[in-house]
KEDREN-514918 format. One record per residue (C-alpha): x, y, z; residue in three letters. Coordinates in steps of 0.001 Angstrom, whole numbers, plus 500000, padded with zeros to 6 digits. Layout:
<recs>
XYZALA;...
</recs>
This chain:
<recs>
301509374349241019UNK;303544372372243403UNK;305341369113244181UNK;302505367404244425UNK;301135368190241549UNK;303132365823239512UNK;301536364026236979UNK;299493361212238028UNK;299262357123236692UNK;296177356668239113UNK;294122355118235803UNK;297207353345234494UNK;297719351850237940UNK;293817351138237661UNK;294033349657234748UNK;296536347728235627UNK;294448346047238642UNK;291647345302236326UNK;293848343411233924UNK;295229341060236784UNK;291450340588237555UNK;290186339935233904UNK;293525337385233094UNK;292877335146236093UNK;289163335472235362UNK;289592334012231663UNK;291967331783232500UNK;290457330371235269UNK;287582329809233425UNK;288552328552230258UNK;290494325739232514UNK;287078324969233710UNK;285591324660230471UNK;288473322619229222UNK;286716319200230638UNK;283512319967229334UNK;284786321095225640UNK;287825318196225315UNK;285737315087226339UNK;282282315472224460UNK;284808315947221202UNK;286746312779222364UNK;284093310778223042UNK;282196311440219662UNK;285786310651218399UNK;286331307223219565UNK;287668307475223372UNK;290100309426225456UNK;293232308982225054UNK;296292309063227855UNK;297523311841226527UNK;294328313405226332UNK;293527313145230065UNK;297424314391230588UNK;296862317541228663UNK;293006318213229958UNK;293972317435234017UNK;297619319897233512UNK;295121322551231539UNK;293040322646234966UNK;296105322064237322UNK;297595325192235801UNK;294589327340235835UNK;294505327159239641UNK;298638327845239380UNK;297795330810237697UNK;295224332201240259UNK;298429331371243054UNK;300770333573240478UNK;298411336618240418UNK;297382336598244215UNK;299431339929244711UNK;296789341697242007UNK;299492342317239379UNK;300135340713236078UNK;303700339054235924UNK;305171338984231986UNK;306837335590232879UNK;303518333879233844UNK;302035335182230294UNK;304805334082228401UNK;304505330561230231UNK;300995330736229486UNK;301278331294225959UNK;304265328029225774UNK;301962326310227493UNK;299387326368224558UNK;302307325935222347UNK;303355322974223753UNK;299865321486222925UNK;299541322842219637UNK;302462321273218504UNK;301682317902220321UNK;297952318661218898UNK;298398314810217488UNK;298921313186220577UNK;296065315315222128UNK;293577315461219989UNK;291426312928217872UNK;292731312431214472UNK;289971314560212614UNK;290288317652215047UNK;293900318071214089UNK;294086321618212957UNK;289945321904213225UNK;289755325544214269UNK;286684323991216907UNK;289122322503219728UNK;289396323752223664UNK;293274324184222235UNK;292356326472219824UNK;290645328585222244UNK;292953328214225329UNK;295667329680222791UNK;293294332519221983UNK;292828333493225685UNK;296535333253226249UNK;297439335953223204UNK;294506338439225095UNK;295913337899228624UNK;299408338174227134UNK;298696341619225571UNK;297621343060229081UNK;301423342402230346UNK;303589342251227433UNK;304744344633224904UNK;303119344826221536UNK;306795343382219938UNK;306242340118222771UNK;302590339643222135UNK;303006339393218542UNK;306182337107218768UNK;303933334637220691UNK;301007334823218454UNK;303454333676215621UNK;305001330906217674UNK;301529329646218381UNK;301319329980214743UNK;304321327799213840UNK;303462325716217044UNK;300574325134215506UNK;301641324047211999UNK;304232321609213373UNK;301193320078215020UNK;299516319716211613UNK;302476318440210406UNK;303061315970212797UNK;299839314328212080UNK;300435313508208235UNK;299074316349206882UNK;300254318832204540UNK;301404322372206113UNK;299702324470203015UNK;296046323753202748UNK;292851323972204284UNK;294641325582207381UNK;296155328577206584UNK;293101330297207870UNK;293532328885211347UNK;297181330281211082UNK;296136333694210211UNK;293525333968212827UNK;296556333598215411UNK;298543336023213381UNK;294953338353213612UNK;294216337952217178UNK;297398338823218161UNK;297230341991215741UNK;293567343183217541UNK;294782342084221247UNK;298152344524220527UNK;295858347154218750UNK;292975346654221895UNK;295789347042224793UNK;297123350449222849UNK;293620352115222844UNK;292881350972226279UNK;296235352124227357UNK;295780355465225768UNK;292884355773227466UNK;294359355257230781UNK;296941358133230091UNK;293832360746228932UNK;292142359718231859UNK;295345360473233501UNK;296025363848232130UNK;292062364399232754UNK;292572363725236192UNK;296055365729236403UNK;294492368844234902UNK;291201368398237371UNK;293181368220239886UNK;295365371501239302UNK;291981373353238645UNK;290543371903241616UNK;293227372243243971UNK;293982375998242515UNK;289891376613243208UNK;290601375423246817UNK;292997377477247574UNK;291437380534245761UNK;288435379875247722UNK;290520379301251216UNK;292546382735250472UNK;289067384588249741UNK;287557383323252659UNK;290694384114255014UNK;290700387474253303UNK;287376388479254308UNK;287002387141257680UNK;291034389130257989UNK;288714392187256669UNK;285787391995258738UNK;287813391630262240UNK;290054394356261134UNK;287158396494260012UNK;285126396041262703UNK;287642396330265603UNK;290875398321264905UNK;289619400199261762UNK;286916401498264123UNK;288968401917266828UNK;291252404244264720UNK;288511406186263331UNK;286972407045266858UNK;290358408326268260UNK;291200410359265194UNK;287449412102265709UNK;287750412921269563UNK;284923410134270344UNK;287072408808272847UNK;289235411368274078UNK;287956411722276882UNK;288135408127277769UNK;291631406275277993UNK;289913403255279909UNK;287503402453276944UNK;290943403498274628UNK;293184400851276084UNK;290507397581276845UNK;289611398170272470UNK;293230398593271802UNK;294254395495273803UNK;291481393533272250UNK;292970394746268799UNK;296602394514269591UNK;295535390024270106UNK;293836390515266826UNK;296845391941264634UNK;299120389531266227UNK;297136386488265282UNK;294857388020262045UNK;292939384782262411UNK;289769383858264050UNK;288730386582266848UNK;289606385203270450UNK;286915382898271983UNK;284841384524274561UNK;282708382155277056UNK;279717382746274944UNK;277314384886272690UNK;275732386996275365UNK;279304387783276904UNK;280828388941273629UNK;277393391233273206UNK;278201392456276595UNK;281680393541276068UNK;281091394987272814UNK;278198397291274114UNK;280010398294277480UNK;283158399369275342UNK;281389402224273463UNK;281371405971273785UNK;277439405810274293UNK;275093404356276381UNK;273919400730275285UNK;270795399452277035UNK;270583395286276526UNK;267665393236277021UNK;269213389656277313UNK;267757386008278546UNK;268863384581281184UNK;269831381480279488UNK;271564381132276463UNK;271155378622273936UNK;273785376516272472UNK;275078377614269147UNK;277807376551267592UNK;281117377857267747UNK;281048379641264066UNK;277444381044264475UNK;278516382279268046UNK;281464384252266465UNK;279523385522263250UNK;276418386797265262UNK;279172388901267808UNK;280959389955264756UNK;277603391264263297UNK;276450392777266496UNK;280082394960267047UNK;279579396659263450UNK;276430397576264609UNK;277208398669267323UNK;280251400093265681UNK;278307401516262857UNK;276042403079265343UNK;278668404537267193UNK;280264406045264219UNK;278045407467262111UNK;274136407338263415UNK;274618410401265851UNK;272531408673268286UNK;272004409360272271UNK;272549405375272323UNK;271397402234270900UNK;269674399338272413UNK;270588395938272039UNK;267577392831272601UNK;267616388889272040UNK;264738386113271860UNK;265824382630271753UNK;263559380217270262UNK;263873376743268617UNK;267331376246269480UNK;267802379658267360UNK;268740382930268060UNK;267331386624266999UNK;268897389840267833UNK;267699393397266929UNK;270049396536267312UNK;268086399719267400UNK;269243403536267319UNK;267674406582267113UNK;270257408317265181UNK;270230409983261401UNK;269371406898259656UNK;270483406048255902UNK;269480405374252920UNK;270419401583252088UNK;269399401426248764UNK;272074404262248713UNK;275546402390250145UNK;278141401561247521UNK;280250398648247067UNK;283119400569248934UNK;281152400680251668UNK;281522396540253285UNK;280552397572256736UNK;276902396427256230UNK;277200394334253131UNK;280331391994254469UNK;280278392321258147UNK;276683391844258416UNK;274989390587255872UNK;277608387963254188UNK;278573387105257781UNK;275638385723258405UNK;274737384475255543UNK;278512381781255860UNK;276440380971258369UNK;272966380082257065UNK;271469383369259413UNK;269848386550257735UNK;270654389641258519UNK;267840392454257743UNK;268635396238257914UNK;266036398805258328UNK;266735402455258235UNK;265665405851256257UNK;267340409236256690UNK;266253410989259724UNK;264158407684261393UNK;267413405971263036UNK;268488401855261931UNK;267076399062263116UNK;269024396017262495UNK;267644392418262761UNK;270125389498263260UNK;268230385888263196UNK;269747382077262954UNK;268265379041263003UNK;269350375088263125UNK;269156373869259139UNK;266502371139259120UNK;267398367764259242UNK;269132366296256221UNK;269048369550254515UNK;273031368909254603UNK;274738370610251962UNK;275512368669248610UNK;278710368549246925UNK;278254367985242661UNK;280308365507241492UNK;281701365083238340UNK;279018363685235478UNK;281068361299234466UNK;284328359797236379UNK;287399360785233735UNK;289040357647235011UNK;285962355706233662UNK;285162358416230462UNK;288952357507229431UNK;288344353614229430UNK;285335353926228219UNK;286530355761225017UNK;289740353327224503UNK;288045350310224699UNK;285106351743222711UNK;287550352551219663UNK;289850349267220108UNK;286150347473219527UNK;285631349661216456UNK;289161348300215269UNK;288715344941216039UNK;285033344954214580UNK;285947346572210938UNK;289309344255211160UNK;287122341425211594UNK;284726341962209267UNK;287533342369206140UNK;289051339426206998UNK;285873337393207337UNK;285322338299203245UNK;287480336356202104UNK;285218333319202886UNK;282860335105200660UNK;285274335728197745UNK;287376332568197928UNK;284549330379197948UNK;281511331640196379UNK;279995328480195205UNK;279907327816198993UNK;277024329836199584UNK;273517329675197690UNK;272139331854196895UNK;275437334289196702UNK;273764337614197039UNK;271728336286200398UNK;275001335800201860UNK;276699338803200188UNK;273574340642201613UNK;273925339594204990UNK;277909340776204828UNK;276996343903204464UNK;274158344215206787UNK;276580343804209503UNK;279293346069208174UNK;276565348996207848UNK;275798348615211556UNK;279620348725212612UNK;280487351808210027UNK;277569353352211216UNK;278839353139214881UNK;282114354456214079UNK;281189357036212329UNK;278742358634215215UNK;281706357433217647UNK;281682354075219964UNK;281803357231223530UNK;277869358713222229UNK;275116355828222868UNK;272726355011220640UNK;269280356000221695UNK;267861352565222753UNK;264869352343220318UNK;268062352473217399UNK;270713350108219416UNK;267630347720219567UNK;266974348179216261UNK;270847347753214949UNK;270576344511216761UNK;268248342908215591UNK;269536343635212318UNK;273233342211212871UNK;271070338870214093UNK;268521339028210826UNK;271997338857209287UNK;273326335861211075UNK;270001334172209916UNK;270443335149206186UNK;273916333928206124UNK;273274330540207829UNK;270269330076205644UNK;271986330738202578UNK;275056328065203666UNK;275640324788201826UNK;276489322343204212UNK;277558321689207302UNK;281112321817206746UNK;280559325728206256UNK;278445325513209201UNK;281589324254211017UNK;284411326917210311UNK;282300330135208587UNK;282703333788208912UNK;279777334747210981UNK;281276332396213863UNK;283653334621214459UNK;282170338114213087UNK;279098338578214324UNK;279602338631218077UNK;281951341910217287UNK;279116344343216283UNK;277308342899218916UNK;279734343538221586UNK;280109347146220325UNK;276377347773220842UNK;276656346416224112UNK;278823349218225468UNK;275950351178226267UNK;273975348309227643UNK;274036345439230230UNK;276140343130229858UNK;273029340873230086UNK;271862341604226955UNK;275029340725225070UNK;275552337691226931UNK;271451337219225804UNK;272161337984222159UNK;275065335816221986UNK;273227332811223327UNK;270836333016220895UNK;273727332936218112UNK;274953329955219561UNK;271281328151219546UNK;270954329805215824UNK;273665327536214840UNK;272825324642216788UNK;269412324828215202UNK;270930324836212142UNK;273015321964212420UNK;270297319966214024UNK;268513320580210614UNK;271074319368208927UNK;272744316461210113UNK;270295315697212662UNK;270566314397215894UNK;274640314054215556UNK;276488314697218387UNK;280014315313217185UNK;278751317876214681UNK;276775320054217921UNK;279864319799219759UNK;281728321526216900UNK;279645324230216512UNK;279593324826219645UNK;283175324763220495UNK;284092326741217131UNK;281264329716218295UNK;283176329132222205UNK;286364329991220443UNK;285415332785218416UNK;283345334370221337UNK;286252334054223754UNK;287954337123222756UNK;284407339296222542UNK;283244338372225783UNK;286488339237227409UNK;285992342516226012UNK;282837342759227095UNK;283526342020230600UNK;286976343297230461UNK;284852346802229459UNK;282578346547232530UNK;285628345793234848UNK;287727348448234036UNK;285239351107233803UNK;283695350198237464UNK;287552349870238496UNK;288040353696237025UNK;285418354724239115UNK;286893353714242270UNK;290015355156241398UNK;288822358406240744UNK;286914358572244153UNK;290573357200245629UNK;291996360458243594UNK;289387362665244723UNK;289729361861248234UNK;293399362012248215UNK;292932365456245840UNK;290991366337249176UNK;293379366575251221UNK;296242368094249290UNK;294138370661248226UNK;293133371404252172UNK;296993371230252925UNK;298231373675250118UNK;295232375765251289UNK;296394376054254627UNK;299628377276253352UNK;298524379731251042UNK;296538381159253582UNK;299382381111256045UNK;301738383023253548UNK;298752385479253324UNK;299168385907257209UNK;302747386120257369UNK;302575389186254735UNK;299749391251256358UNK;301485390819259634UNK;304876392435257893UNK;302501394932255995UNK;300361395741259684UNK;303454395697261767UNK;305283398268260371UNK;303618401510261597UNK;300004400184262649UNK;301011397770265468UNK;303170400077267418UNK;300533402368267502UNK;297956400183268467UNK;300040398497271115UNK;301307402769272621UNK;297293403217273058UNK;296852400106274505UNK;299366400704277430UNK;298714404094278177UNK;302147405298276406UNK;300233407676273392UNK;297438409901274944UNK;294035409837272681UNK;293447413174273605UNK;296807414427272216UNK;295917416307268220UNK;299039414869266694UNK;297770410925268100UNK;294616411685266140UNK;296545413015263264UNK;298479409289263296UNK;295235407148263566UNK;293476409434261353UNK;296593408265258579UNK;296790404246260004UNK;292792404426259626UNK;293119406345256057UNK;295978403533255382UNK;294250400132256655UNK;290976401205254508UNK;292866401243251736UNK;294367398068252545UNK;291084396353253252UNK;289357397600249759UNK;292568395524247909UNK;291997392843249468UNK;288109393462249175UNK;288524393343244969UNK;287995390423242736UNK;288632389864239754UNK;291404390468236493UNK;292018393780237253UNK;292701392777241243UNK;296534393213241251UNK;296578396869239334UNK;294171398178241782UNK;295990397313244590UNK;298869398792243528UNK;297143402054242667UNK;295206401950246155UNK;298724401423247821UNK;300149404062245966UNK;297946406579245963UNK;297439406026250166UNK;301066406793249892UNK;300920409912248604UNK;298677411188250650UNK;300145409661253482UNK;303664411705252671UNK;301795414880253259UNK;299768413783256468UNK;296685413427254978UNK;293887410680254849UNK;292411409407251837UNK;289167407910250199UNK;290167406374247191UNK;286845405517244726UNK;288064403553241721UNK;285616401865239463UNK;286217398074237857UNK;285968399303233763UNK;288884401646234872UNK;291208398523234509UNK;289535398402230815UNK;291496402036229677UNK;294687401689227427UNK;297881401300230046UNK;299811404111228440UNK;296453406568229241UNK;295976404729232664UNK;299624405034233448UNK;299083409283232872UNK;296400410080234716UNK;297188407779237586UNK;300879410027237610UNK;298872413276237484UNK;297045412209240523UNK;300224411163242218UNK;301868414866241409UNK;298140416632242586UNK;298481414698245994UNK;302271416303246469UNK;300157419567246723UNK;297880418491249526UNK;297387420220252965UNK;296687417773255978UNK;293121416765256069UNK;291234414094253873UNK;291543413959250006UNK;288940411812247793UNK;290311410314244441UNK;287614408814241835UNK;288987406961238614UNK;286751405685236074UNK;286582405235232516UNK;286539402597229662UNK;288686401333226650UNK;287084404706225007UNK;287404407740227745UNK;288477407700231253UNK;288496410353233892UNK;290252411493237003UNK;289225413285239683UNK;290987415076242788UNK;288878417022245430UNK;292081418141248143UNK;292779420319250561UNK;294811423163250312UNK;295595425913253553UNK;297711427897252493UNK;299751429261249296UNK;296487429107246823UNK;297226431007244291UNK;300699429294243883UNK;299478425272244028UNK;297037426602241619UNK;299355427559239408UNK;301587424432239997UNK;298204422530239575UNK;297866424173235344UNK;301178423576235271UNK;300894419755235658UNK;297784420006234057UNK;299089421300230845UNK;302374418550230344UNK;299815415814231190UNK;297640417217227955UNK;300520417250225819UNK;301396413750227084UNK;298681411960226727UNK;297160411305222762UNK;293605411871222101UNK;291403414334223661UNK;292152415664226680UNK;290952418488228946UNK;291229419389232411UNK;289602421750235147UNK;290424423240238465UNK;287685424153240887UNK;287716426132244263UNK;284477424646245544UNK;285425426132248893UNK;287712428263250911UNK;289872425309252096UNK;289415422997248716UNK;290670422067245612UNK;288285420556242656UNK;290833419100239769UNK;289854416954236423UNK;291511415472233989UNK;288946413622231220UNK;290386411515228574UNK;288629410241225064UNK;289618408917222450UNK;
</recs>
């Protein structure tokens, strides 16, 4: 639409905030926990070694460096990658660190820092870096086994594939969640054109009518009184309405202040060709400013409306003021109307009154019949307190919707990863597990729940009766598969360590976070319990368990919380977007609406303002025929003007050009014209349209002075065209000249066509053309 329409990174930018926050979070912590995990282990071990305090004091030392790195709110790549050596570093030392028996145990605070330096190093890094460092920790961590005295192929190639793995899901994670960020992006970008292009739709619109309702109301009926002889016989009444409308073509914006309601009444009645009596207060109440000028708008076409058609000796004009509010009633005793009758042409007492007060919160009421004069009823009164108006938001922020749906699908990933790779503890070691099928059982238990997730998709919650449900079944599962464990060494290092808080986490999307955190506690006092049962009251082996479930529940907690951060971080960036979307949108409005202004005052100044301004000095007499004649044409002209920019809709821009040139026409020829055309018109086939709207154009070459009406209507199917004109002099020959035209258009147009010319009267001209198909 604009410059400033560019497309956006306000969720990647987002995103990128959260990720600072979730890193130093994990970090932070996990060099809390790093005392409270190393020790225990240590002193179930034997002691604490140098070494050991060494690498346990520089593990919390560097978790408070790391919160001094990331004080700006940004990730920095070099911090991750120092991170990440870091971790190597111990790995490889592991021997020095660690008591003899933990050496490549997958249940050490090493193990785990490493894993929390591959997920914070996937936030910053590109995929190609993240995976590089997983595999150094990988051969880090071999050399470490090595070191020790044992043998690099063995019982640890699982531990080296889990680095290899984690790094895989953290890459795979940071892509969704990424991708996310852009749709929420191009969510945002394409809200944000609609919006803005709504705004300034809605700005135009609005400038547009209150353009039509001053011009209506004030030089429109100006024109139309001079050109009938209401007036002529006073140039004092001429010149103070002409000056007023002169101000009001050269700004085409809001009407000119007066000191108040009653004043504006005032003028407006002592300005008119008949006698107004006015029944004011003495004190007027205090409206504000945009009530003020719609109830004097409403009052002039009224008045004007009075003064123009009614036929009335004079009108009277009365207020009452009462709880801070206002009501006005405009009475005649003229001819009277039939509203039920007015069409949508006619937006003197369906825009000027009735949706002018109504942009207000007033009512306007009109009250007429033929032959019992109008009474019209103007009323406004303060809105109630906090009756302000509302403003619907969007259901859902897009900057949230888009993280919620990356991260949703990188936990389906991870989850169905996961669970593969935990089978092969199931079919390398069968005899580990008794009875099989139990444990075989239990597998599958928790891949149904995660397939069945990903195939209803991780965005659409599960009502909460099911989630509940699904649940308790991944933890029945857990249960099963410890029960049907031999031993505690499987205990120690088994699948459902490190698989079942995945399905768990992925039900958690659509609930607190408390609940997962809930659920996951009782896993890790499942397996406590069940070592307690079988080793008994042994220390060292608790203190596994629990730092092998720490370990494999590092990576699903982050994404847990790493799911709640971003999505409440989305959400203030959209209402950041929004705001700033606010004011863009008001900007571009304003200049929209002042390239609207600039046009109409090259379209207005051309003929109309000149005139205008002559009657408004004295220099054009209203008595004079031939300055009738003009504002008889600049009336015929401006209506036609005001009804295009009175039409919404597809078929807007065609019918202006049709109004235009059909006012032009009959312009050329000095007459006036009332152009009717209806909407399904726009519906006929162009080449038809395109015909009839030519034959009309050649009829109006024909005209005499005076006022011609045009009506076009039709469908996709038929379509008709009708021309009532007048004609002074030379009958017989325009009527000729009229079959004449009549006939080519017949042979022109394909279908059915037929035509007619009338003499309805001694001065008129009745022509049809009618089209079907």
């Amino acid at each position: 639409m604009n410059e400033h329409l560019v497309p956006g990174t306000v969720a990647q930018d987002a995103l990128e905030g959260s990720a600072a926050r979730i890193a130093l979070i994990f970090r932070v912590a996990w060099s809390a926990l790093t005392p409270a995990l190393a020790y225990p282990q240590a002193v179930a071990a034997g002691g604490v070694g140098t070494w050991q305090h060494v690498a346990v004091v520089s593990t919390v030392v560097w978790g408070g460096a790391y919160a001094w790195f990331l004080r700006s709110g940004r990730l920095v790549p070099a911090v991750a990658v120092a991170d990440s050596a870091l971790f190597c570093v111990y790995l490889g030392f592991a021997h020095w660190i660690l008591p003899a028996e933990y050496v490549g145990n997958p249940s050490t605070w090493i193990i785990g820092g490493a894993s929390v330096a591959i997920f914070i190093a996937s936030w910053s890094l590109a995929p190609v870096w993240t995976i590089t460092l997983a595999v150094a920790q990988s051969a880090a961590f071999l050399v470490g086994v090595v070191a020790a005295g044992r043998p690099a192929v063995g019982g640890h190639d699982s531990v080296v594939a889990i680095f290899v793995l984690q790094g895989f899901l953290a890459v795979v994670v940071m892509r969704l969640i990424r991708g996310g960020a852009r749709r929420a992006d191009a969510t945002l970008d394409h809200v944000a054109r609609a919006r803005a292009e709504l705004t300034i739709e809605r700005s135009r619109l609005h400038s547009r009518r209150q353009f039509e309702r001053n011009l209506h109301d004030t030089v429109l009926s100006t024109l139309t009184v001079v050109a009938r002889g209401t007036l002529r016989t006073r140039l004092d009444l001429v010149r103070a309405r002409c000056g007023r409308d002169v101000a009001i073509l050269d700004r085409l914006d809001e009407l000119p202040r007066s000191a108040g309601l009653f004043a504006s009444i005032a003028w407006e009645s002592g300005c008119r060709a008949m006698p107004v009596r006015l029944t004011l207060p003495e004190e007027e109440p205090a409206l504000p400013p945009d009530v003020i000028e719609a109830v004097a708008g409403a009052v002039r076409e009224a008045l004007s409306n009075v003064e123009r058609h009614a036929r009335a000796d004079g009108a009277e004009v009365s207020a009452a003021v009462a709880d801070g509010g206002i009501r006005i009633v405009i009475r005649d005793d003229g001819q009277g109307f039939d509203p039920a009758a007015t069409t949508t042409d006619q937006t003197g007492v369906r825009r000027s009154i009735h949706e002018r007060m109504g942009t207000v919160g007033g009512r306007a009421d009109v009250a007429s019949a033929p032959g019992a004069g109008t009474t019209v009823t103007l009323s406004w009164r303060p809105p109630e307190p906090g009756a302000a108006p509302t403003h619907p938001e969007p259901h859902e922020p897009s900057v949230a919707a888009g993280y919620r749906a990356g991260m949703g699908w990188a936990l389906v990933v991870i989850a169905v990863v996961w669970h593969l790779y935990s089978s092969t503890s199931l079919i390398t070691r069968p005899d580990a597990f008794d009875p099989f099928w139990l444990e075989l059982t239990a597998w599958l238990a928790i891949g149904l729940v995660v397939l069945a997730v990903a195939l209803r998709g991780p965005t659409r919650p599960l009502p909460v009766p099911v989630n509940l449900a699904a649940q308790l079944v991944v933890f029945a599962a857990a249960v099963a598969g410890f029960a049907a464990m031999d031993g505690v060494d499987q205990i120690a290092a088994n699948w459902i360590t490190g698989d079942i808080g995945w399905p768990l986490a992925l039900l958690a999307l659509h609930r607190p976070v408390a609940e997962y955190l809930a659920w996951s506690a009782a896993v890790v006092a499942l397996s406590v319990g069940v070592v307690l049962v079988e080793t008994g009251p042994d220390t060292g082996a608790v203190t596994r368990i629990v730092t092998a479930l720490l370990c494999a529940l590092v990576l699903q907690l982050a994404a847990v919380v790493a799911f709640g951060l971003v999505r409440r971080n989305g959400a203030l960036a959209e209402a950041g977007v929004r705001e700033a979307g606010r004011i863009r949108e008001t900007r571009d409005a304003l200049v929209a609406v002042a390239d609207d202004r600039r046009r109409w005052q090259r379209e207005l100044g051309e003929s109309l303002r000149p005139l205008v301004g002559a009657l408004a000095d004295g220099t054009l007499d209203p008595a004079d025929p031939d300055v009738r004649a003009r504002c008889a044409i600049e009336a015929s002209r401006l209506r036609a003007m005001l009804s295009e920019l009175t039409e919404t809709g597809e078929h807007s821009m065609w019918r202006r050009d049709m109004v235009s040139s059909l006012s032009g026409a009959a312009a050329d020829r000095s007459a006036t014209i009332e152009a009717r055309i209806a909407p399904d018109f726009g519906d006929v086939p162009e080449p038809v349209r395109a015909e009839l709207v030519a034959a009309v154009l050649a009829i109006l070459r024909l005209t005499s002075p005076g006022e011609a009406v045009v009506t076009l209507s039709g469908c996709v199917r038929d379509a008709s065209a009708t021309v009532l004109l007048p004609v002074a002099s030379e009958r017989p020959a325009v009527k000729e000249a009229m079959w004449t035209l009549l006939h080519r258009v017949r042979a022109a147009i394909p279908g059915t066509v037929s035509a007619d010319v009338e003499e309805p009267g001694s001065s008129k001209f009745w022509v049809e053309v009618r089209w079907v198909s």
